[in-house]
Every structure is written in structure tokens, then in C-alpha cells.
N, C-alpha and C positions, 0 to 999 in steps of 0.2 A: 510806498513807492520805491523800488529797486531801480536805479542806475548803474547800468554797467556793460553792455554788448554793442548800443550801435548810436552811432554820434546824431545828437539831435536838434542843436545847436549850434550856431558857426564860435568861432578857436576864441578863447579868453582865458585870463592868467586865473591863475589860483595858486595858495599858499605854497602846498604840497607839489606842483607841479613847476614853479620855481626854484623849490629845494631841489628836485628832481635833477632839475635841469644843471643845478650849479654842483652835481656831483659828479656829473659828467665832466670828459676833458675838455670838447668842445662848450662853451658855455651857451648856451640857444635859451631861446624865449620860446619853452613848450608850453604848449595850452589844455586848458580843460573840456572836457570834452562829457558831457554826462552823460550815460550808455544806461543800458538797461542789458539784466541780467537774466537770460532764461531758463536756466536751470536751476539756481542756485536759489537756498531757502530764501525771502525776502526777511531782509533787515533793518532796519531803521534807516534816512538819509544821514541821520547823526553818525550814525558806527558806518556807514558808508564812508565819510567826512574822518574818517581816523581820531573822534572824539567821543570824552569819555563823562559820562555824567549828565545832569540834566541842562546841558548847553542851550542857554536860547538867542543870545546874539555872537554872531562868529566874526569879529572884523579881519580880513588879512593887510596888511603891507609889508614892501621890499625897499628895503635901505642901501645906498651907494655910499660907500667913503672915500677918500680923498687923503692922502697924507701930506703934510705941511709940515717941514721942520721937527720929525721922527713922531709928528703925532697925527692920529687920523681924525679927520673932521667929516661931519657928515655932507656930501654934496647934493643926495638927494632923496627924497621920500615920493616914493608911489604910494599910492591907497590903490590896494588890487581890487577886495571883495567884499560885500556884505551878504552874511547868511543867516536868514531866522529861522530858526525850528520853533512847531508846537511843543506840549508836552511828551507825548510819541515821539518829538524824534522827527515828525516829518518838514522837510522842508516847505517853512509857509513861503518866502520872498529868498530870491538870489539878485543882488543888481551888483554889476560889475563897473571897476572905472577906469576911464582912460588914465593917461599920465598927468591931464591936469584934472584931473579927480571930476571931471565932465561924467555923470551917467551917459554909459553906450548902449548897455541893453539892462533891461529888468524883466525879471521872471517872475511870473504866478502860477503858484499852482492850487489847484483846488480838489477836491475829495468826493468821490463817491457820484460820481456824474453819471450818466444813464446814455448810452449811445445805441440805439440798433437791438434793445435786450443783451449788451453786452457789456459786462460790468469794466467798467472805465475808471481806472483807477486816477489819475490824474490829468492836468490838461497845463498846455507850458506857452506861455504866450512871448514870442520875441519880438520886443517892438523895435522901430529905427527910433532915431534920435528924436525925429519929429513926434514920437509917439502917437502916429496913425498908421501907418501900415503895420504892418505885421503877422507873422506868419505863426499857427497854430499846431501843436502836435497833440494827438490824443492816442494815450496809451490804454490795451484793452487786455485785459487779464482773464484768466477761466476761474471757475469755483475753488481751484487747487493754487491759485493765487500765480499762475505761469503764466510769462506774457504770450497772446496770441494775436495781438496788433499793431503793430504802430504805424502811425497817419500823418502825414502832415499835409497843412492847407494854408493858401495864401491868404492875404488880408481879401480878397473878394470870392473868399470860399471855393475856391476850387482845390484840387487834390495837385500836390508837389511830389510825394512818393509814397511809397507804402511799404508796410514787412507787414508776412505773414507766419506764423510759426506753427508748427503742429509737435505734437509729440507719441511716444508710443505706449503702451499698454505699461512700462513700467517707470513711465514717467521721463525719459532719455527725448534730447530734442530728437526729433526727427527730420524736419524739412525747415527750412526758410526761405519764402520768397521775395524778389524784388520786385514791386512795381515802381514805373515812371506814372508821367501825366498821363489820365484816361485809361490811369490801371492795366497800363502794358507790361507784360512781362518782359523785365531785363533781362534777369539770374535767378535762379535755384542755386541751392545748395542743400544738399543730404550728409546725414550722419550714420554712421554702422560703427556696431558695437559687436563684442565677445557675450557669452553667456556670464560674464561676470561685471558687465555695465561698465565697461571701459572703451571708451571710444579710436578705434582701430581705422577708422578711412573719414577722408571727409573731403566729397567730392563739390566742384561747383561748375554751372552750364550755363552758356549761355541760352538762348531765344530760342537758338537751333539744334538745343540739347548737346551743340557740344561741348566738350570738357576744357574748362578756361583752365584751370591746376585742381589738384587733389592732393590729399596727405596717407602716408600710413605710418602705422605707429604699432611700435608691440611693446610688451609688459611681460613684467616676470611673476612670481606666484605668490606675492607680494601686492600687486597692482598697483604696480614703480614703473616706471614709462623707462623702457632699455632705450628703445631706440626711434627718433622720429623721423621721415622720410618725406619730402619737398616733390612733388612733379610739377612740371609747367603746362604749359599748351602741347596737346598730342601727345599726352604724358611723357615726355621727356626730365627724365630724371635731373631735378635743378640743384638742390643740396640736402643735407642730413646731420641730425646731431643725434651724439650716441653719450647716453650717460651711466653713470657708476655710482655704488652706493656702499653706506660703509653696513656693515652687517645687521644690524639692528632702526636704522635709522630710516625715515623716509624723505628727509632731505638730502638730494641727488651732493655726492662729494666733487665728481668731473665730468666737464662737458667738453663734447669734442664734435666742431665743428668744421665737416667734410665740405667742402668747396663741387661745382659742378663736373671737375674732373675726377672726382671721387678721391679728391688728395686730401690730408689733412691742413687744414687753414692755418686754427688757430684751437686751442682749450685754455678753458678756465677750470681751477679747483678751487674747492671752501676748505680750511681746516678749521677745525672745532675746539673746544675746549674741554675738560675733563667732566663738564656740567653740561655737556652735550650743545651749547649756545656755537654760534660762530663766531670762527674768531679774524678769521680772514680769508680773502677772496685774491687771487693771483690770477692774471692772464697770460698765456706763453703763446709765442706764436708757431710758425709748423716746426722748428729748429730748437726747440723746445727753449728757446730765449725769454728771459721772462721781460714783456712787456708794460706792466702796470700794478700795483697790489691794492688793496684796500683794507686798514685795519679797523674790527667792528669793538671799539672797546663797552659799548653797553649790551654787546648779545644780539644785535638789532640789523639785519640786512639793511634796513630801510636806512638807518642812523650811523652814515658809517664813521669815524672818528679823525681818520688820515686815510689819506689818497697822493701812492708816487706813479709817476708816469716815467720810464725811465731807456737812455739811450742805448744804442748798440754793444756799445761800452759797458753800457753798467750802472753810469754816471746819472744822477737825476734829472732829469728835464722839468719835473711839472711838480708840484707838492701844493697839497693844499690840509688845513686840519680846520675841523669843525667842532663847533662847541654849542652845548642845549641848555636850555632852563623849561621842564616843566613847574605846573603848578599842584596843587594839591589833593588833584583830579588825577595827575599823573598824566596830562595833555601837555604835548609842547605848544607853550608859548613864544619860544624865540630859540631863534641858530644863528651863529654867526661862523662864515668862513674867514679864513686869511689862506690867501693863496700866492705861493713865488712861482717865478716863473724865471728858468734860467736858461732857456729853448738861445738868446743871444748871450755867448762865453763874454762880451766883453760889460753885461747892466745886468743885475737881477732885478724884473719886475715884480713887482707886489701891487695885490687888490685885498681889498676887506667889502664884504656883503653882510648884508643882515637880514633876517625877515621876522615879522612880529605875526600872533595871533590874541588877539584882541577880547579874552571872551565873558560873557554877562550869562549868570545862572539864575535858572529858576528859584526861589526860595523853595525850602525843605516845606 
């Protein structure tokens, strides 16, 4: 079962998506969202799940501390998620938990169902708290293993929305539709490509085939994305980012993001290391001030190591540094941030976060 394109489930935490969020300036409670991928080869939900091995229980939680007397004590433990995979890798059970560790929702999924002669790859049942209602999605695949449906239906079986997907002769999505209740068309959306399967336009219509926004996008000879291109409604030009590459390499080195008056906003650049890994991430704003940096000291966009956020001046405003423990999987099981905060000249605040990944292995 592939997750990855289009939300199918309402907003809940997960591991990763907490980290996510705490690398951010603003600190927010981003949510997971399990999508489905239609282009992209299918993978395991495991390697989906950024885990390595034959993982069969995934416990997440996030830790709050509290400092007392120059020491931190823990104030409080969430329990986010529990995740089971088969031996494949596919996700058998996902239940998620409030803050008092109350199941909110629970997920099942099951394999190889049969809908319409259309090979149905799984089916996700969201139930409320009462565990009777609840609302059903079935996902339906072609012989090439690409999504061609997704469905969902309320606790008394009627249809809540729908996507339809098609593709072309070389396998490039083609079209995706929206229905509402009663299989109305919402939105279309079309894809157009180059002779070299690199996606150049991607338009979307409403009901009355007009155009809600579109994209364009060119490539070099390479098939490195130069430049991407924003319209709105009545194609009016909304904004653009134009990127740069170092000779050899196909991760983008600068990005420059044009604003709707065609001004430059702001860019961000990566510099690398002599092992080709990244080493760090700066943002500048139009006045080429530098805004933020991010140091990645394990090679790892994802893991970054220190984060400053920094004033007109020069001066720091925001810092925060993170620290990993995987296991011998080479899975992280635990981060932990400390973050100051000197945004008011006359207190520096400090926070400490933590998040755990909990996990139980197949025997060999």
C-alpha cells in the first residue's frame, strides 16, 4: 500500500511530524496526513515510515521538560502513535492517542479486497470515539500497481468524495479528478510533460473548466528543475522560484523566491561538504541579509544539528541544537532539542523537547 498524494484521514500527530515541526521557528502541532503516491514505484509502509529493518511495533511519544533549579525535569509525556507492520512492511493497525493517551482513532487496513473487478489494494476504516460511525476509504490500483481510485464512504455507505487518476502511454500521471457526494465533479487537474518525462505544466479547472491556477516549470539537460512558475485564477502570474546547481550534482545549491511583483523575496542556499553531503542551509532575505542558517552535522537535511534565527543586526535571536540516538538498525529512536530564546534583551528563554520511537523487531 503506497501513501503519499492525497489526505485521507482527518490531522493527527506522528513522530516525524513533530520533529518536523520543532525544527521550525514557529513551533506548531503539524499533523500526519497519509497520502497516496501515484506515480512513484510502491514501497513498503515501513520504508514509507523512514524505518529500517524488520520493524513490527512502532510506539511514538513527545516529551516536555521543565527546568528547576538549572536542572530539567520532565513535565510531560504524550503517547502520539502505535504502528504494526506485517512482515512486508505493510501497515497491519495505526491507533492514534490523545493527550490522555484516550484512543481517538484506529485504523485497519486489509489486503487484496476485490471491488468492481478492480484490484483494491487496501481499505482504512476511521472510526469516532464511540466506535460506530465511521467513515471508509478504498483505495484501487491497476495491474502496474498505480493508484486509479480513491473512495471514501460514510458509516451508512454512501460516497463522501472521490479521486480518479489516469495515466499515459508511458506511464506519466495524466489527469486527476475530483468528485463530491453523488459523484459530482468538483476539479480536474492535467499534467503535461517534455519528450523527456519531465513534468512542464499542471493545470486545475474548476466544474466550468475554468482554470483555478496552473504551474510551469523548465529544466536543463540535465533534468534539474531551473525554474518553477505559480499562476492564479485567469492566469495571472502569483510567484516563481528559480534554482541553481553546482556542476555535477543534482541537489539544487540556491533558491530564489520571486514574490507576485516579480521582485525577489527571499533565497536560500545549501553548501556541501568535500564528500558531497550537506553541510548547511542559509536563508537571506531580498537585501541579501542573512535571515536563519541550519547546520547539518550528520549529512542529513532531514537531521539538522543547530538552528540560528538571527536579528537585523546580526545578533541571535532564536537558537536551538539537536541531538539523535539511533539503534542498530540505524532507525532513530530519540531527539532531543534545547532551544534559547533571546527574541526579549532583558531573559533568555530556554525549552528542552524530546521524542522517543519505541520499536519491537521481528525475530531473524
Amino acid at each position: 500500500m503506497n501513501l503519499e498524494k492525497f489526505m485521507v484521514f482527518l490531522a493527527v500527530f506522528s513522530f516525524l511530524s513533530v520533529f518536523l515541526s520543532n525544527c521550525s521557528v514557529v513551533e506548531e502541532d503539524n499533523s500526519r496526513f497519509p497520502q497516496v503516491d501515484a506515480t512513484s514505484e510502491r514501497v513498503t509502509d515501513r520504508e514509507k515510515d523512514d524505518l529500517k529493518g524488520p520493524v513490527n511495533v512502532c510506539i511514538e511519544e513527545y516529551i516536555v521538560y521543565v527546568q528547576k533549579f538549572d536542572e530539567w525535569k520532565e513535565k510531560k509525556r504524550s503517547l502520539q502513535s502505535r504502528s504494526v507492520y506485517d512482515r512486508e512492511g505493510n501497515l497491519a493497525e495505526y491507533i492514534v492517542f490523545s493527550a490522555d493517551k484516550i484512543r481517538t482513532q484506529k485504523i485497519h487496513y486489509a489486503t487484496d479486497l476485490k471491488r468492481e473487478e478492480i484490484i483494491t489494494d487496501s481499505l482504512i476504516a476511521i472510526f469516532a470515539e464511540s466506535g460506530v460511525h465511521y467513515n471508509t476509504t478504498l483505495f484501487s490500483y491497476d495491474s502496474s500497481d498505480r493508484l486509479i481510485e480513491q473512495a471514501t464512504y460514510n458509516w451508512q455507505g454512501f460516497l463522501v468524495d472521490k479521486t480518479t487518476t489516469t495515466y499515459d502511454k508511458n506511464g506519466n500521471l495524466l489527469e486527476t479528478i475530483y468528485y463530491g457526494e453523488e459523484e459530482v465533479v468538483e476539479s480536474r487537474m492535467q499534467y503535461f510533460y517534455d519528450n523527456r518525462g519531465n513534468e512542464i505544466s499542471f493545470i486545475s479547472k474548476d466544474t466550468d473548466g475554468a482554470i483555478q491556477y496552473k504551474t510551469r516549470s523548465k529544466y536543463d539537460n540535465k533534468n534539474r528543475v531551473l525554474e518553477y512558475i505559480f499562476y492564479s485564477e485567469e492566469e495571472k502570474y502569483d510567484y516563481k522560484f528559480v534554482y541553481a546547481y553546482n556542476a555535477a550534482d543534482d541537489d539544487y545549491k540556491e533558491k530564489l523566491y520571486y514574490n507576485s511583483d516579480a521582485k525577489l523575496e527571499s533565497r536560500e542556499r545549501y553548501n556541501y561538504n568535500e564528500a558531497g553531503n550537506v553541510k548547511e542551509l542559509l536563508n537571506f532575505d531580498a537585501d541579501n541579509n542573512l535571515e536563519s542558517r541550519y547546520e547539518f552535522a550528520l549529512g542529513n537535511k532531514d537531521l539538522p544539528s543547530t538552528f540560528e534565527k538571527y536579528r537585523e543586526d546580526g545578533s541571535v535571536e532564536l537558537r536551538s541544537t539537536y541531538e539523535y540516538k539511533f539503534d542498530s538498525h540505524d532507525n532513530m529512536v530519540r531527539f532531543i532539542k534545547m532551544r534559547e530564546d533571546f527574541s526579549d534583551d532583558s531573559v533568555k528563554k530556554v525549552g528542552r523537547v524530546a521524542g522517543n520511537r519505541i520499536l519491537t523487531y521481528f525475530p531473524d
